[in-house]
VEXMARMI-576212 format. One record per residue (C-alpha): residue number from 1; x negated, y negated, z negated. Coordinates in steps of 0.1 Angstrom, whole numbers. Layout:
BEGIN
- mitor  xx  yy  zz
- NUM  X  Y  Z
...
This chain:
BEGIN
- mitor  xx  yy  zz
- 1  822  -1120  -602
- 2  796  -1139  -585
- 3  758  -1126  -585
- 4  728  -1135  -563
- 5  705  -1101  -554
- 6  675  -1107  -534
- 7  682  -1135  -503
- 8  725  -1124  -509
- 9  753  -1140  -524
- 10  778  -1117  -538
- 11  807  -1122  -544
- 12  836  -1096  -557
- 13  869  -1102  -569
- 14  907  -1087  -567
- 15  935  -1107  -555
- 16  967  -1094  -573
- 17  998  -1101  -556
- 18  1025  -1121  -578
- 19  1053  -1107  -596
- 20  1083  -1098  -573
- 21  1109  -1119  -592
- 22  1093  -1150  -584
- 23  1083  -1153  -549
- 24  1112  -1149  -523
- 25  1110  -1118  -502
- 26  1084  -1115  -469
- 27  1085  -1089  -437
- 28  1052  -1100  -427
- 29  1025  -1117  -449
- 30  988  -1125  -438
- 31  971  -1130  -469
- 32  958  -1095  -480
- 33  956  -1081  -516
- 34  936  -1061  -538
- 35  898  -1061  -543
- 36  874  -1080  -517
- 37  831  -1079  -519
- 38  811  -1107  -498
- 39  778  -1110  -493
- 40  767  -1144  -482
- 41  731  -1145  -465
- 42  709  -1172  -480
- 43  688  -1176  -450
- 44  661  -1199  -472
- 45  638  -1189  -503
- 46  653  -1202  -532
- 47  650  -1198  -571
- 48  683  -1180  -583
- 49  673  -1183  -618
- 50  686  -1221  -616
- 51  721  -1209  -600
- 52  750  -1234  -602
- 53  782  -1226  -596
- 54  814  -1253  -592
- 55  853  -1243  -587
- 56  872  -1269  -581
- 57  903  -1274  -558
- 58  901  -1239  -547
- 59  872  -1247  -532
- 60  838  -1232  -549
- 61  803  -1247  -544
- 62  771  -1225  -554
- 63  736  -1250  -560
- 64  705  -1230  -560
- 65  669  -1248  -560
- 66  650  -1246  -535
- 67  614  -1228  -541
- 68  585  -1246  -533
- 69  568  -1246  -501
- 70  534  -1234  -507
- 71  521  -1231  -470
- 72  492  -1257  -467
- 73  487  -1264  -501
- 74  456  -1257  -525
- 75  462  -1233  -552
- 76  439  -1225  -579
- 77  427  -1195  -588
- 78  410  -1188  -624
- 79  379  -1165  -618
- 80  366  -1147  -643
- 81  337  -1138  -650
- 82  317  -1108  -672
């Protein structure tokens, strides 16, 4: 499962290991099973309604937008009056 909560990545899954009968026998493995949870750090504002998402190779590749730098630029505000 992969979600993005406030400036986080997160990233949960289970790793299962593979039926006995068709991998040879190991005294020592270094890949670990069962259930893992990351959270990734953005580090930048972006807009995680616009999320995309790429597996391929084994390797996955998240897109987000980035939000709009508003610092030194005029925004308009409607006033309203009576």
């Amino acid at each position: 499962m992969l979600s993005a909560h406030g400036g986080n990545v997160i990233l949960k899954g289970e790793k299962r290991r593979p039926d006995a009968e068709d991998q040879p026998r190991f005294h020592a493995a270094e890949r670990p099973y069962g259930r893992f949870r990351r959270v990734i750090n953005l580090g930048a504002p972006v807009n995680t309604h616009h999320a995309e998402a790429f597996l391929e190779n084994g390797l996955l590749r998240i897109r987000f937008p980035k939000v709009a730098n508003r610092r030194g630029q005029e925004v308009t505000i409607e006033v309203k009056a009576p």
